[in-house]
The first five atom37 places (N, CA, C, CB, O) and aatype in JSON, in Angstrom:
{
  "aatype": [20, 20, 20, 20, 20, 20, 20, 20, 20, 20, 20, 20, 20, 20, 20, 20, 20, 20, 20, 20, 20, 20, 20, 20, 20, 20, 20, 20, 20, 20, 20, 20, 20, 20, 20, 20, 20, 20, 20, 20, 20, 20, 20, 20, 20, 20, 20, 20, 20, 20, 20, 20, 20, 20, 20, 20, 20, 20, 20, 20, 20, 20, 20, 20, 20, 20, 20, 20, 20, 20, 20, 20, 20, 20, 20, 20, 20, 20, 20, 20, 20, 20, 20, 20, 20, 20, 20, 20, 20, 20, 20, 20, 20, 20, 20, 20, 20, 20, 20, 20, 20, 20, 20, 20, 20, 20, 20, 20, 20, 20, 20, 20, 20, 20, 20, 20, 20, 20, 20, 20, 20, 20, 20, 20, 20, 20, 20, 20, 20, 20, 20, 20],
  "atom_mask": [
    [1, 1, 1, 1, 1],
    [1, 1, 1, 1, 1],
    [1, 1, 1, 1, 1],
    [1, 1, 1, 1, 1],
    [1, 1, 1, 1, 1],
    [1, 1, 1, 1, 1],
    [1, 1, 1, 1, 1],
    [1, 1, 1, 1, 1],
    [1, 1, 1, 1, 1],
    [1, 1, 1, 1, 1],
    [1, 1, 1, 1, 1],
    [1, 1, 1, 1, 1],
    [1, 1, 1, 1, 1],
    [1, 1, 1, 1, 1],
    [1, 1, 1, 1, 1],
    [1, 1, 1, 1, 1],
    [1, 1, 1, 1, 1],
    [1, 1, 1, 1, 1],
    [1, 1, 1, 1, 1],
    [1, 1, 1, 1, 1],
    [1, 1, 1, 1, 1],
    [1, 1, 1, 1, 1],
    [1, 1, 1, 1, 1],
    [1, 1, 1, 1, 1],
    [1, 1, 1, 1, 1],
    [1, 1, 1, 1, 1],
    [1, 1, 1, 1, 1],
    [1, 1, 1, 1, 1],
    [1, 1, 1, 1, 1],
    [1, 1, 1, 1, 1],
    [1, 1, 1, 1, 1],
    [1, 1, 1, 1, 1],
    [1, 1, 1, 1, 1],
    [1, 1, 1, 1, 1],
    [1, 1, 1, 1, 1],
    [1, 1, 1, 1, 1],
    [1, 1, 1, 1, 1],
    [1, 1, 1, 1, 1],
    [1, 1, 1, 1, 1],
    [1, 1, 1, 1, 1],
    [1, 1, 1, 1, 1],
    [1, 1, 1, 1, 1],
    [1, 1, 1, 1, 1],
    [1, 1, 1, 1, 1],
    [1, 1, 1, 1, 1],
    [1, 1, 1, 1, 1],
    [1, 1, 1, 1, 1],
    [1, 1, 1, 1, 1],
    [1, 1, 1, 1, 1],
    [1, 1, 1, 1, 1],
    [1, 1, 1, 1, 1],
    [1, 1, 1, 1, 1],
    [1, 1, 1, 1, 1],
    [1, 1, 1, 1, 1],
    [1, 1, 1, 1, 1],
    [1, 1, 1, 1, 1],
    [1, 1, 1, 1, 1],
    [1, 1, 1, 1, 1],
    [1, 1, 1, 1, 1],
    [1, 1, 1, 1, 1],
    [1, 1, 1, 1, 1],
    [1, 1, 1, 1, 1],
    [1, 1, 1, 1, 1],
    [1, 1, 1, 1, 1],
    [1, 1, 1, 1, 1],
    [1, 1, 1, 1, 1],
    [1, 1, 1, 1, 1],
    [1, 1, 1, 1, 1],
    [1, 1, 1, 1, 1],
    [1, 1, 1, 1, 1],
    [1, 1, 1, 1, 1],
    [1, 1, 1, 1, 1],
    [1, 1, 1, 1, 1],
    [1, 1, 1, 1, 1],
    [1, 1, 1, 1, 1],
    [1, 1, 1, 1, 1],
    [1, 1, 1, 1, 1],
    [1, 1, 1, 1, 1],
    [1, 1, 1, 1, 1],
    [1, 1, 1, 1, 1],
    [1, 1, 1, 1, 1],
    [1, 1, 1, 1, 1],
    [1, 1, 1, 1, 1],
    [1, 1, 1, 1, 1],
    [1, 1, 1, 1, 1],
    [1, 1, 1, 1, 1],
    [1, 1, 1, 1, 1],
    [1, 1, 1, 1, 1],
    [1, 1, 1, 1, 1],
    [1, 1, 1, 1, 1],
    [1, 1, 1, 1, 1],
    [1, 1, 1, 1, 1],
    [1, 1, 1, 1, 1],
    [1, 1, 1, 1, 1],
    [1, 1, 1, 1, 1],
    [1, 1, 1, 1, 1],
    [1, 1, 1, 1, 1],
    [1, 1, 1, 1, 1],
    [1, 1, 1, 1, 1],
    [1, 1, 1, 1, 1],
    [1, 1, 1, 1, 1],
    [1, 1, 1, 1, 1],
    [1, 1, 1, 1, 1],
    [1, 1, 1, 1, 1],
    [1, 1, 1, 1, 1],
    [1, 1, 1, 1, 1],
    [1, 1, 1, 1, 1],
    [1, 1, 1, 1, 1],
    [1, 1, 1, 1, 1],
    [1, 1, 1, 1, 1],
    [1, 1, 1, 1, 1],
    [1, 1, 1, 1, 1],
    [1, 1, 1, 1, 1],
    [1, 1, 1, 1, 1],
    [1, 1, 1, 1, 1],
    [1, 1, 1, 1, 1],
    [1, 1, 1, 1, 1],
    [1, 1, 1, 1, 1],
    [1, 1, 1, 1, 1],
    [1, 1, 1, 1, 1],
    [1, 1, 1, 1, 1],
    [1, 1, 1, 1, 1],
    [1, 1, 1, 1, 1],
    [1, 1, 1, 1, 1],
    [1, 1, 1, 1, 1],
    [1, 1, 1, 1, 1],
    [1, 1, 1, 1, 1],
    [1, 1, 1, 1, 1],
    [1, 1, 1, 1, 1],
    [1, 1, 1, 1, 1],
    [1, 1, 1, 1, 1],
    [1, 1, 1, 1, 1]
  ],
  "atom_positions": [
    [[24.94, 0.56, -8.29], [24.03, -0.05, -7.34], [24.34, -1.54, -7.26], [22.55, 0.2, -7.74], [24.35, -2.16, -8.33]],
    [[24.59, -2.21, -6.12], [24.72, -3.65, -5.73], [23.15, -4.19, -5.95], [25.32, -3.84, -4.03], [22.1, -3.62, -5.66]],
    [[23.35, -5.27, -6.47], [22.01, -5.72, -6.88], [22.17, -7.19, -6.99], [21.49, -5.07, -8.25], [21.46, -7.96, -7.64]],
    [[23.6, -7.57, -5.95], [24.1, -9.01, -5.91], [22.77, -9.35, -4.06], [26.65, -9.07, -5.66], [22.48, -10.42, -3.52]],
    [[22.33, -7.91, -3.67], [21.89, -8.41, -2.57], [20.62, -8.99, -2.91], [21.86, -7.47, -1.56], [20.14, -8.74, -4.01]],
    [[20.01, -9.75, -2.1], [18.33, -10.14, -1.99], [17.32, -9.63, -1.31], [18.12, -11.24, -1.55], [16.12, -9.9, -1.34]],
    [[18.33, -8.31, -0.27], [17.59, -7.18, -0.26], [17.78, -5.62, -1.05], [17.6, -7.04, 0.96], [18.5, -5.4, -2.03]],
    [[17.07, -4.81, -0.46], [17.01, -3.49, -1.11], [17.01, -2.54, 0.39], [15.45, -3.31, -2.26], [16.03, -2.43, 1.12]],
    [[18.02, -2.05, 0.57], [18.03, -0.46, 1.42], [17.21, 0.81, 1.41], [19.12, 0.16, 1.14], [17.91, 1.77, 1.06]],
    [[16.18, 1.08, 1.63], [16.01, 2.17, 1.46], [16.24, 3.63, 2.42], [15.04, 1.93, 1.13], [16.74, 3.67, 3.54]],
    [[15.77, 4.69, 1.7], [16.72, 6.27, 2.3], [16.33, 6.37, 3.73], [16.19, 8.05, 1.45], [16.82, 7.25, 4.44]],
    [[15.23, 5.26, 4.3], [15.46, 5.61, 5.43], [16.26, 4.21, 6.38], [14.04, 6.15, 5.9], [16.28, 4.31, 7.61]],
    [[16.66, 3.43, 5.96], [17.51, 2.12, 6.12], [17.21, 1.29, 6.51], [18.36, 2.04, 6.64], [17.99, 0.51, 7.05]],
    [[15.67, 1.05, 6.37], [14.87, 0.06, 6.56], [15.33, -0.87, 5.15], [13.24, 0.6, 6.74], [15.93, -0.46, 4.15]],
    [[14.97, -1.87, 5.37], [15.21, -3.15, 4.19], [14.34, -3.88, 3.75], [16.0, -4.14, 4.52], [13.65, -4.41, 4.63]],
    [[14.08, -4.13, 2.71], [13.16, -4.57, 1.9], [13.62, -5.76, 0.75], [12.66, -3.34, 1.3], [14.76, -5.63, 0.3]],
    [[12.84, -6.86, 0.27], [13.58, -8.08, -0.39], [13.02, -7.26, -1.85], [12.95, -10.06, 0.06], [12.19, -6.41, -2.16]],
    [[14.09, -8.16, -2.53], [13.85, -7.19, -4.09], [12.8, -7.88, -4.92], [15.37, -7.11, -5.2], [12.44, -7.41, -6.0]],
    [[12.27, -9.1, -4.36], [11.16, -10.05, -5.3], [10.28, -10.11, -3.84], [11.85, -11.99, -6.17], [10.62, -10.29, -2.67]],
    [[8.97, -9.85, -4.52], [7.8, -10.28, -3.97], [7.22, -11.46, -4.44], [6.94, -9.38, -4.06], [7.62, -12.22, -5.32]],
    [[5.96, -11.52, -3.53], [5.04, -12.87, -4.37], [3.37, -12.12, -4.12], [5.25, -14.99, -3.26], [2.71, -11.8, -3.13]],
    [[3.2, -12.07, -5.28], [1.38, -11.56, -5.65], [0.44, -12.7, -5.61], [1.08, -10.89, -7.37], [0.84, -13.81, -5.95]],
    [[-0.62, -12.53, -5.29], [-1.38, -13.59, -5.35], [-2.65, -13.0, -6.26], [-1.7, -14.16, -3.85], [-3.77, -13.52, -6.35]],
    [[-2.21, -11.87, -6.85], [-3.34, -11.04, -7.65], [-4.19, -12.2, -8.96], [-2.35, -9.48, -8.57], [-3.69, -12.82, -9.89]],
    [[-5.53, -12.1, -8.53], [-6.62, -12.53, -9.53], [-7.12, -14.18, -9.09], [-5.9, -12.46, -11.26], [-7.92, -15.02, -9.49]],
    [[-6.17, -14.02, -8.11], [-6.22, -15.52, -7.61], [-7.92, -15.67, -6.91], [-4.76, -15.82, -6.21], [-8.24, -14.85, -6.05]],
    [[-8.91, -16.72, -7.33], [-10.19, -16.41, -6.82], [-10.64, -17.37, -5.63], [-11.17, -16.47, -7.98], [-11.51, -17.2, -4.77]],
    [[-9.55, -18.73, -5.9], [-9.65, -20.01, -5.3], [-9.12, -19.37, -3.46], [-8.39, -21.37, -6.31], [-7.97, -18.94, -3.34]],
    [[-9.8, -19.39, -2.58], [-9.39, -19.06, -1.45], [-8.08, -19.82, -0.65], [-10.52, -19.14, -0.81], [-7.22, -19.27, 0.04]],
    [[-8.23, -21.38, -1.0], [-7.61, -22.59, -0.53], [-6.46, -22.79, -1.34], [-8.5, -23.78, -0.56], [-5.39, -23.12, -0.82]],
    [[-6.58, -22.6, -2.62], [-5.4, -22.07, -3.41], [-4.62, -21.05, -3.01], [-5.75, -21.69, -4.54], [-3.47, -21.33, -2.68]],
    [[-4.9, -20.15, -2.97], [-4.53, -18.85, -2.47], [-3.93, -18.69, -1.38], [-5.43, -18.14, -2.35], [-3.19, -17.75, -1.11]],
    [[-4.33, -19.96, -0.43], [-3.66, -19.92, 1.34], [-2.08, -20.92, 0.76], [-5.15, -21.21, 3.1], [-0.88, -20.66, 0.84]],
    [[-2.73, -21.9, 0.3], [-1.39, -22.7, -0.34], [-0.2, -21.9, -1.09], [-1.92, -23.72, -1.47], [1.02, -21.9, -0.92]],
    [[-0.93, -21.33, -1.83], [0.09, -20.65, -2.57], [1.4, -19.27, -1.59], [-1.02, -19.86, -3.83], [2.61, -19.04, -1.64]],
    [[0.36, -18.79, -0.94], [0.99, -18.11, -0.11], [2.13, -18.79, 1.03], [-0.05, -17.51, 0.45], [3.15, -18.2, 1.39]],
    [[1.73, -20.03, 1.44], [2.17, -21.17, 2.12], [3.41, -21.57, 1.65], [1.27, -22.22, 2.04], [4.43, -21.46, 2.34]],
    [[3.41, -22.11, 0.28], [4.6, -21.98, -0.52], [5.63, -21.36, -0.44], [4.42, -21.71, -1.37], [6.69, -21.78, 0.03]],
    [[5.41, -20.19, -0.95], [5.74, -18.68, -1.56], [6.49, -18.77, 0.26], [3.97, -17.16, -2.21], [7.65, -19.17, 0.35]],
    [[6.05, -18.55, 0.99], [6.68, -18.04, 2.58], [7.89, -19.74, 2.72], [4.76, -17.9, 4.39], [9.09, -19.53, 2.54]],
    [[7.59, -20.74, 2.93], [8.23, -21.69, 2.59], [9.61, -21.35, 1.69], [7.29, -22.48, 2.0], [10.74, -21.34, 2.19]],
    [[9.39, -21.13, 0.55], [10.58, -21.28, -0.6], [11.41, -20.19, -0.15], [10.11, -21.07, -2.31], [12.61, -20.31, -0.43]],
    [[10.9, -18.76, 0.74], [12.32, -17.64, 1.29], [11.56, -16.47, 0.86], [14.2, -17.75, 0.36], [12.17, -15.39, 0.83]],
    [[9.73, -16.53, 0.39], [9.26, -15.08, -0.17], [9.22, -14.41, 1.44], [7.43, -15.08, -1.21], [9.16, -15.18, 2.4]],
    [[9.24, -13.44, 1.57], [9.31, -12.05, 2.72], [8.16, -11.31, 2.2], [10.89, -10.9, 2.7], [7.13, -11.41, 2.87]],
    [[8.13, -10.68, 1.3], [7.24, -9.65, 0.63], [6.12, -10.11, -0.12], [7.97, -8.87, -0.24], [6.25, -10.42, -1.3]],
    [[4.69, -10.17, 0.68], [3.96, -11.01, -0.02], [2.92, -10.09, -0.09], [3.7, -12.38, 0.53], [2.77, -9.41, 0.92]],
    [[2.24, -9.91, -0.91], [1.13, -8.88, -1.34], [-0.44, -9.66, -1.59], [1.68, -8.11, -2.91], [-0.81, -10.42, -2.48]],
    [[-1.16, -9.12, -0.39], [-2.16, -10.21, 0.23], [-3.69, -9.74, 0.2], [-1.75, -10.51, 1.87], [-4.66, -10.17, 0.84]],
    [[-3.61, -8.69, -0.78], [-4.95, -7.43, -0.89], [-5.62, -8.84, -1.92], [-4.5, -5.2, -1.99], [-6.56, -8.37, -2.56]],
    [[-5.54, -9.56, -2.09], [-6.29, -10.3, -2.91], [-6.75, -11.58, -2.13], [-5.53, -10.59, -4.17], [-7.35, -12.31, -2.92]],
    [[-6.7, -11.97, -1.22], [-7.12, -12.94, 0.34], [-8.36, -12.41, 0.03], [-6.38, -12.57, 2.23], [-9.31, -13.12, -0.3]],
    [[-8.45, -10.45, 0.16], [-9.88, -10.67, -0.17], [-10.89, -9.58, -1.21], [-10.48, -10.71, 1.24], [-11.87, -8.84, -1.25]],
    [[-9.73, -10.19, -1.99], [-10.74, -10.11, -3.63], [-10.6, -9.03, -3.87], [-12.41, -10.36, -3.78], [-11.32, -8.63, -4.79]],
    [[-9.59, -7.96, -3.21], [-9.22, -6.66, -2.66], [-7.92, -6.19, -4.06], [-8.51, -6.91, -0.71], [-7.31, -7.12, -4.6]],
    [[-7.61, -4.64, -4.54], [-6.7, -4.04, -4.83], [-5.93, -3.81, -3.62], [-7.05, -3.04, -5.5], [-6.47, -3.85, -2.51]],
    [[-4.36, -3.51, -3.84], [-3.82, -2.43, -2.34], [-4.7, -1.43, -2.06], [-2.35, -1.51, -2.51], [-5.16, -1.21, -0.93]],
    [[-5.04, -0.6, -3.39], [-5.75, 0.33, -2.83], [-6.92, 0.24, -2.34], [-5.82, 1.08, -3.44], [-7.06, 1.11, -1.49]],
    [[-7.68, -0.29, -2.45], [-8.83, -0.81, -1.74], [-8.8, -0.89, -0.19], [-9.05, -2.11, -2.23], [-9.58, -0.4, 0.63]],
    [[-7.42, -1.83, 0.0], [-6.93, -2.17, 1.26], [-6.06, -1.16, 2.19], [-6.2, -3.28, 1.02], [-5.63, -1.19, 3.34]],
    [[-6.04, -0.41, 1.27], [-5.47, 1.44, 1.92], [-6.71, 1.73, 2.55], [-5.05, 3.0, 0.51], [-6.99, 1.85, 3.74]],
    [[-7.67, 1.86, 1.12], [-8.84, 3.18, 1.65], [-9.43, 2.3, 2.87], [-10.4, 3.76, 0.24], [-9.78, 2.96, 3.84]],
    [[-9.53, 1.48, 2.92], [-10.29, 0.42, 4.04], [-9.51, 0.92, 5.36], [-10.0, -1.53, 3.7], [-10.17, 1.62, 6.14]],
    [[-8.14, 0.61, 5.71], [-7.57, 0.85, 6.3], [-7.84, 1.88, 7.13], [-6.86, 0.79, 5.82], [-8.1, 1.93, 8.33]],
    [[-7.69, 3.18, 5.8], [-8.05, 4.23, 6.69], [-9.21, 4.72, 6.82], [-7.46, 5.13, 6.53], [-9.29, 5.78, 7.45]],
    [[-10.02, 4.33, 6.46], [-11.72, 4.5, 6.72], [-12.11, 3.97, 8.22], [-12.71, 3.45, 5.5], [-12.47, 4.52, 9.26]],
    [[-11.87, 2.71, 7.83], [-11.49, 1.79, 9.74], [-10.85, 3.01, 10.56], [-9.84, 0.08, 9.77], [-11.64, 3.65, 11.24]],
    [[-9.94, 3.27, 10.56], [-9.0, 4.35, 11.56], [-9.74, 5.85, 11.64], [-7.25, 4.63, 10.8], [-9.32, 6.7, 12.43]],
    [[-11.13, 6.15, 10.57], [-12.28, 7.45, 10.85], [-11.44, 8.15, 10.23], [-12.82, 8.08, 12.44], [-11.51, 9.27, 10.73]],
    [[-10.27, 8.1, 8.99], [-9.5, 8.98, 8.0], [-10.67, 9.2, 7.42], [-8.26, 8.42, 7.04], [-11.47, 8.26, 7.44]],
    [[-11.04, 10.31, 6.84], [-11.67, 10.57, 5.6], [-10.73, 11.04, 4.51], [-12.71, 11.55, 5.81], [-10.33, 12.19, 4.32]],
    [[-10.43, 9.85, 3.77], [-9.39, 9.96, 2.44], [-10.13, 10.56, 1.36], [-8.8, 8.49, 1.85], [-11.2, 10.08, 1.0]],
    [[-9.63, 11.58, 0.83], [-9.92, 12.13, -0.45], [-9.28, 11.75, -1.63], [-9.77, 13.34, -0.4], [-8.12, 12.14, -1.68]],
    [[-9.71, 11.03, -2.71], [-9.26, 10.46, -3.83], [-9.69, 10.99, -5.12], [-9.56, 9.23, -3.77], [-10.74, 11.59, -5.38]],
    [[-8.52, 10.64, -6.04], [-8.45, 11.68, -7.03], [-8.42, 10.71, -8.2], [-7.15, 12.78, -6.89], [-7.28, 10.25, -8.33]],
    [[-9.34, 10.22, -9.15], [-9.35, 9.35, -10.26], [-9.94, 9.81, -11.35], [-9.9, 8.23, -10.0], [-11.03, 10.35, -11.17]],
    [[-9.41, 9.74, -12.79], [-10.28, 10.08, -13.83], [-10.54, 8.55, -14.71], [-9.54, 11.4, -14.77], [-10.74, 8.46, -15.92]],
    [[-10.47, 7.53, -13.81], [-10.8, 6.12, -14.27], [-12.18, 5.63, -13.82], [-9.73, 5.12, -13.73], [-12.08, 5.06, -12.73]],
    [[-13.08, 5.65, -14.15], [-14.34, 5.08, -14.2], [-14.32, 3.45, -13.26], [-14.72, 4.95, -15.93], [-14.93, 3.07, -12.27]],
    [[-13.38, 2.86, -14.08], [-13.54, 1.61, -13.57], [-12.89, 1.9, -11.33], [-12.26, 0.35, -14.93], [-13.35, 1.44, -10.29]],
    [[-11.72, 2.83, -11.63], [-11.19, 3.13, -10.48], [-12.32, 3.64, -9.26], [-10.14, 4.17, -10.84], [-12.51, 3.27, -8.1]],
    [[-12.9, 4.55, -10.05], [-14.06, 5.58, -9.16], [-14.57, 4.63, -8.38], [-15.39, 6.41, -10.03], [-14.36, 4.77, -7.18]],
    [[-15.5, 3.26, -8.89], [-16.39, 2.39, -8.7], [-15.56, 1.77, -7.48], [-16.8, 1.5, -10.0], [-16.09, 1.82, -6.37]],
    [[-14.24, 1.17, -7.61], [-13.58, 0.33, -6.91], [-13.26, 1.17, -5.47], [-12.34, -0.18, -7.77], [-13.31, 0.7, -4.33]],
    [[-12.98, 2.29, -5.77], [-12.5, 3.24, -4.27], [-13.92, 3.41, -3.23], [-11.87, 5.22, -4.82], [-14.05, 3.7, -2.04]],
    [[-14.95, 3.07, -4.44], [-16.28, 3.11, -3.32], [-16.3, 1.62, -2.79], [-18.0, 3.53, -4.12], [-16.83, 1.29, -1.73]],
    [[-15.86, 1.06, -3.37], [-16.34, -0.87, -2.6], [-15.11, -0.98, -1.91], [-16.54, -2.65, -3.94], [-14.08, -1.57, -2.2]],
    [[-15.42, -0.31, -0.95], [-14.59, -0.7, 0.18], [-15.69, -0.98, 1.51], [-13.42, 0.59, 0.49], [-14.93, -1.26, 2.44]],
    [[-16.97, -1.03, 1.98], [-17.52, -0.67, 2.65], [-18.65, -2.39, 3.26], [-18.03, 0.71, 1.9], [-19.6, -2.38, 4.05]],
    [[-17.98, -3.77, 2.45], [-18.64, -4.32, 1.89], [-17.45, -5.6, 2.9], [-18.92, -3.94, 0.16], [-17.82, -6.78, 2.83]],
    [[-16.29, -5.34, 3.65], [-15.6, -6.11, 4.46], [-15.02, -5.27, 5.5], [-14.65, -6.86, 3.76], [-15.39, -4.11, 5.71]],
    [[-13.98, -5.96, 6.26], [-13.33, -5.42, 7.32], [-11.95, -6.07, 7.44], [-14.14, -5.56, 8.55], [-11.58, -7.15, 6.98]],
    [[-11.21, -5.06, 8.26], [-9.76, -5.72, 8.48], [-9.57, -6.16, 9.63], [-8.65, -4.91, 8.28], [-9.88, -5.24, 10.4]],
    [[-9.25, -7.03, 10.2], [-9.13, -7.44, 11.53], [-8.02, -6.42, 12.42], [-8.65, -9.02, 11.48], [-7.3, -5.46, 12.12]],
    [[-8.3, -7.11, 13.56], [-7.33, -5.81, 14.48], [-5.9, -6.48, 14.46], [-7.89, -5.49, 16.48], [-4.86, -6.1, 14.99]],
    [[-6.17, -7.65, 13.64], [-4.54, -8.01, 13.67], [-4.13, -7.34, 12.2], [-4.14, -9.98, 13.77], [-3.03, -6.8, 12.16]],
    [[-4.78, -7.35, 11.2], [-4.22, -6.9, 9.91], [-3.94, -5.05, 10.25], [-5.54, -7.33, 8.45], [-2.94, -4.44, 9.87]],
    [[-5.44, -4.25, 11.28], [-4.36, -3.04, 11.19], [-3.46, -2.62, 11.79], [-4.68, -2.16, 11.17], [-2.76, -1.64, 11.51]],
    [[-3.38, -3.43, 12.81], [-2.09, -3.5, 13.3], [-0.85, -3.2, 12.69], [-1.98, -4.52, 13.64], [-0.07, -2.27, 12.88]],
    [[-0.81, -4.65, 11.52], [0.28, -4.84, 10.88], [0.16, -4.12, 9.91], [0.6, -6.0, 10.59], [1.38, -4.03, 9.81]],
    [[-0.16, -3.57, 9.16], [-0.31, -2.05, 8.2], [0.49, -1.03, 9.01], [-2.11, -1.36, 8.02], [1.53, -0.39, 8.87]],
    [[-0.45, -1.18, 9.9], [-0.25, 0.81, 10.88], [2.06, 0.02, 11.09], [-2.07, 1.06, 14.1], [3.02, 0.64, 10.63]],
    [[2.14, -1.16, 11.75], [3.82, -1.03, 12.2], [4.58, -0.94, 10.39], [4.52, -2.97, 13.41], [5.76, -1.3, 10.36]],
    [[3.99, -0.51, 9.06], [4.62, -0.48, 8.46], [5.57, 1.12, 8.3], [3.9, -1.05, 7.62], [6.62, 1.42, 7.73]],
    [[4.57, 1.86, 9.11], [4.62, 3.4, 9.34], [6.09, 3.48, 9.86], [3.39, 4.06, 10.5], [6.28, 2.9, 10.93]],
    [[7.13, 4.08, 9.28], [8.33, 4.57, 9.66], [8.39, 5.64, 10.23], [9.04, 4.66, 8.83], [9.36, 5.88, 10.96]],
    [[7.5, 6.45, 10.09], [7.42, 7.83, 10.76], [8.06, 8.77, 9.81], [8.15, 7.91, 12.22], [8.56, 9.82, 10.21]],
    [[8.06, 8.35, 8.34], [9.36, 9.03, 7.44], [8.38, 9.19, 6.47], [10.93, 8.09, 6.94], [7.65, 8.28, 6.06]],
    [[8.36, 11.13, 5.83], [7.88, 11.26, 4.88], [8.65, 11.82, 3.57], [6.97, 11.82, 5.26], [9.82, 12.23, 3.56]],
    [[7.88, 11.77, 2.58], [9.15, 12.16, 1.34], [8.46, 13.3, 1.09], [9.49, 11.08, -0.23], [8.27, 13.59, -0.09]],
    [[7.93, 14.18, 2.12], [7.06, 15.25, 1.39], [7.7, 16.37, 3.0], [4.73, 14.7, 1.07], [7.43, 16.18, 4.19]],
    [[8.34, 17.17, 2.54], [7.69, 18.56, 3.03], [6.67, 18.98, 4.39], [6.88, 18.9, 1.91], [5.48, 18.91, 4.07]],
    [[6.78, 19.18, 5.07], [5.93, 19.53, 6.01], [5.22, 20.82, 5.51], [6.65, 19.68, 7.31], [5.82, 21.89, 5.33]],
    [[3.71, 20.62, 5.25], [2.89, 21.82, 4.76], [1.99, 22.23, 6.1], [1.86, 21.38, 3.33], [0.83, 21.85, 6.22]],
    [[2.77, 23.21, 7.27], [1.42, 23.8, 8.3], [2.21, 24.96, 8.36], [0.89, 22.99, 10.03], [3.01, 25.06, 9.29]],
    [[2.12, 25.76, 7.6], [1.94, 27.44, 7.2], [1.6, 27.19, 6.27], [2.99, 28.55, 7.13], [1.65, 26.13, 5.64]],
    [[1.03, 28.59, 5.95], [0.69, 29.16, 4.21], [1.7, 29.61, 3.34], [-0.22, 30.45, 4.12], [1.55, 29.98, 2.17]],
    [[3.07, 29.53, 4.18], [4.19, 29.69, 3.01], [4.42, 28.5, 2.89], [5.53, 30.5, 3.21], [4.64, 28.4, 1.68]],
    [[4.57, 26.96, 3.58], [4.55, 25.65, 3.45], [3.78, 25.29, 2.12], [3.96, 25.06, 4.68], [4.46, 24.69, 1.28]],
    [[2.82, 25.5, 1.89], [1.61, 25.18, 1.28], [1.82, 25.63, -0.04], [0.4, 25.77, 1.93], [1.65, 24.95, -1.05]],
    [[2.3, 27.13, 0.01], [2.34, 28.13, -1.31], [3.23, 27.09, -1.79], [2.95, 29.94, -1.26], [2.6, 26.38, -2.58]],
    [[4.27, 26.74, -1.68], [5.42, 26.49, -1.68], [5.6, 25.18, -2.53], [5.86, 26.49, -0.36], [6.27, 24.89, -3.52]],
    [[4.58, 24.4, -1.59], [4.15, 22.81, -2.16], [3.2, 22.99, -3.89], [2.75, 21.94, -0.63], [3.51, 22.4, -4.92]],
    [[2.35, 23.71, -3.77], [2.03, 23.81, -4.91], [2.42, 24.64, -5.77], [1.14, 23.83, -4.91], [2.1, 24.43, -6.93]],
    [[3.08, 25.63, -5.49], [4.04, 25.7, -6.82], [5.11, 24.45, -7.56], [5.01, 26.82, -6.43], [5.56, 24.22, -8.68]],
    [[5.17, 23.99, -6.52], [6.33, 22.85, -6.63], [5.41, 22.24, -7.48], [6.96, 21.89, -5.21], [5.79, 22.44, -8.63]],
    [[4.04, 21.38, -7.43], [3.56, 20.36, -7.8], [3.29, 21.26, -9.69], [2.1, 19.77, -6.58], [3.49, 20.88, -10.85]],
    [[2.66, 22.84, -8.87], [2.28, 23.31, -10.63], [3.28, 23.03, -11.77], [2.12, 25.0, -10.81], [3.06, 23.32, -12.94]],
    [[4.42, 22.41, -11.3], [5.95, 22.64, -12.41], [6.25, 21.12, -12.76], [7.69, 23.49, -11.46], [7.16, 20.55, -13.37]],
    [[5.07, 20.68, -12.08], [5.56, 19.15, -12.24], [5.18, 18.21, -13.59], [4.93, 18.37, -10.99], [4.2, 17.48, -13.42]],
    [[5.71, 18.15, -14.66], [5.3, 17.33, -15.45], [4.77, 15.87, -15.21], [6.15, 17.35, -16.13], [5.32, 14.94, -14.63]],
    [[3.69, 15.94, -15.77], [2.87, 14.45, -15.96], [2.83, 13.66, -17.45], [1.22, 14.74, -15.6], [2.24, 12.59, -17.57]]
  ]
}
């Protein structure tokens, strides 16, 4: 694997930079715009921004698709997790942020198409064999 690049290829040949910039735990808002300010300044591309508002990604998933009338079903045996997948209900995403979520959609899945019942059988046998 070339790893002289500053990006990353992936299987569907979209491109991606191999360093991000987090702004995770960050509480200072004005800090947080600076820092990001920076970070885009110095050559960051990949900036991870679920914390603008006080937010996990996942948080900023389930939001996402709650906004869009998904009813996401989530699967946690973390207590602290359970609590967090419910506080989503408490902000909003602008129509510019789902925008830019929804154009991350490639139209490319790494899963199987499951619409038959041999699709389906099929998928969960697969998953029953799956070590965790």
């Amino acid at each position: 694997m070339d790893t002289s690049d500053r990006y990353l290829t992936l299987s569907d040949g979209n491109r991606m930079p191999r360093i991000g910039f987090g702004v995770f735990r960050m509480t200072d808002p004005a800090a947080c715009e600076a820092a990001v300010a920076e970070a885009i300044e110095a050559g960051y591309r990949l900036i991870d921004t679920a914390a603008a508002y006080g937010r996990s990604v996942p948080q900023i998933v389930l939001r996402w698709l709650v906004q869009r009338g998904v009813v996401p079903v989530i699967k946690s045996a973390n207590p602290e997790r359970m609590r967090q997948n419910l506080a989503v209900f408490d902000f909003e995403l602008s129509d510019d942020e789902m925008a830019a979520i929804a154009a991350l959609d490639t139209g490319h899945t790494c899963f199987s198409p499951r619409d038959t019942g041999e699709a389906v059988r099929d998928f969960l046998e697969q998953a029953m064999d799956y070590d965790v």
